[in-house]
C-alpha positions as CSV (number, residue, x, y, z in Angstrom):
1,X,93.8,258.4,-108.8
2,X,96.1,257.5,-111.5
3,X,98.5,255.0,-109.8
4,X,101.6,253.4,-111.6
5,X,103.2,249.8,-110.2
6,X,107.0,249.8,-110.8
7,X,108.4,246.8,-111.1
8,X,107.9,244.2,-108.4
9,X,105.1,245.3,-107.4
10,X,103.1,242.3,-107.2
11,X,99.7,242.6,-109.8
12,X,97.4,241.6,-107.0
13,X,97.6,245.0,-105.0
14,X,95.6,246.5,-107.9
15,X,92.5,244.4,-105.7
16,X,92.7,246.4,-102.8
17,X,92.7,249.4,-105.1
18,X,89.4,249.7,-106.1
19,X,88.4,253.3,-107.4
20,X,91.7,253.6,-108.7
21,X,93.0,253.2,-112.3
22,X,96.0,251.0,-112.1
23,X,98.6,250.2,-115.2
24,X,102.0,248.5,-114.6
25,X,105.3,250.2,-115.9
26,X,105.9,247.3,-117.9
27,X,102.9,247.2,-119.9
28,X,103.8,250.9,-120.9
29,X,107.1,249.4,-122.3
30,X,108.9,251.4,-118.9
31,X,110.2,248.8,-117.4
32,X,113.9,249.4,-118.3
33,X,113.4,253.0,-117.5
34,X,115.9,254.0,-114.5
35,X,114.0,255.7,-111.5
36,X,114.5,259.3,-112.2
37,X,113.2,258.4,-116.1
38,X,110.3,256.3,-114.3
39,X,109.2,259.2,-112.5
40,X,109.1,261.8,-115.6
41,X,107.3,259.6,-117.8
42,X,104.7,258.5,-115.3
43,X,104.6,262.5,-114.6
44,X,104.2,263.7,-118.0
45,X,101.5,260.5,-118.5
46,X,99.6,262.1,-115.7
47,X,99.7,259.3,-113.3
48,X,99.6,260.4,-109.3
49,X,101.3,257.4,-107.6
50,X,104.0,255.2,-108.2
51,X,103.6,252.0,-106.2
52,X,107.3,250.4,-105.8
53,X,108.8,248.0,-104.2
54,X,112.5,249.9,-104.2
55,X,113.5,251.3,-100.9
56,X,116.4,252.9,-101.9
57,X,114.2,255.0,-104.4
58,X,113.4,257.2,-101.4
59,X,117.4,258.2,-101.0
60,X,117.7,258.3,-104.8
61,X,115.2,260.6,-105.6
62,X,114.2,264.4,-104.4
63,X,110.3,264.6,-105.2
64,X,110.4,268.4,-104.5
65,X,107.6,270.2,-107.2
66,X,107.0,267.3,-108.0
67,X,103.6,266.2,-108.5
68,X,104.0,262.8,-108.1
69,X,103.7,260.3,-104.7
70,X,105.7,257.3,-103.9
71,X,104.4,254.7,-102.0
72,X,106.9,252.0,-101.3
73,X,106.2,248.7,-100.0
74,X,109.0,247.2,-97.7
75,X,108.5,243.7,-99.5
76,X,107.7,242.1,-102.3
77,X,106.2,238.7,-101.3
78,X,102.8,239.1,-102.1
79,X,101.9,236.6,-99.0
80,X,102.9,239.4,-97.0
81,X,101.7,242.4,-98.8
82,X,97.8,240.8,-99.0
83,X,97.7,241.6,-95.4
84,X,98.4,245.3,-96.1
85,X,96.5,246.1,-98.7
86,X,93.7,247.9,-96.8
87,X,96.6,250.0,-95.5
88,X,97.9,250.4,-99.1
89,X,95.1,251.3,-100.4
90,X,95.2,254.4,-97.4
91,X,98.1,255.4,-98.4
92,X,97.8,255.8,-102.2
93,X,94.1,257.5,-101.3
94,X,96.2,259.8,-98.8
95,X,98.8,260.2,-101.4
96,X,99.7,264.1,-101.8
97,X,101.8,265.5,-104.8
98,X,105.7,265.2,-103.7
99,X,105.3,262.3,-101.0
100,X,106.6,259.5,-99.6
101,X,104.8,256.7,-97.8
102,X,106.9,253.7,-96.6
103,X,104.3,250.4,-95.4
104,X,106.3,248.3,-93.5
105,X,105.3,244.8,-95.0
């Protein structure tokens, strides 16, 4: 899968991500891009999950049609998160066109 890191998502999740491309929004020059604009460009660039570290994204966004997934981690410490990141790494392989997964960190 195709999976996008918004910002704050801590660079060393891409480990537990192995058979997945990973890119960050920032190094696609997104990283001022507002969440609705997030999602259409990483959409129209063909990526399948967004990996963010925004809760609120959840409330703020309707991913109805869409063929995107969020998966949203509940920190962004990345002390905490590298004891997740087998259960990331489930989640963004589970990840279905339109979801949400939130992994409590």
């Amino acid at each position: 899968m195709r999976v996008l890191f918004d910002n704050g998502t801590p660079r060393g999740v891409a480990t537990g991500l192995t058979g997945h491309s990973v890119e960050e929004a920032r190094a696609r020059g997104w990283d001022m891009l507002k969440n609705g604009e997030l999602l259409e460009a990483a959409e129209a660039a063909g990526f399948d999950v967004i990996v963010t570290t925004d809760r609120n994204i959840r409330h703020q966004q309707n991913l109805a049609g869409r063929r995107l997934a969020i998966v949203i981690l509940s920190k962004a410490r990345w002390k905490l998160i590298k004891l997740k990141l087998a259960t990331i790494e489930s989640a963004v392989s589970g990840a279905t066109p339109g979801s949400f997964v939130e992994i409590e960190v």
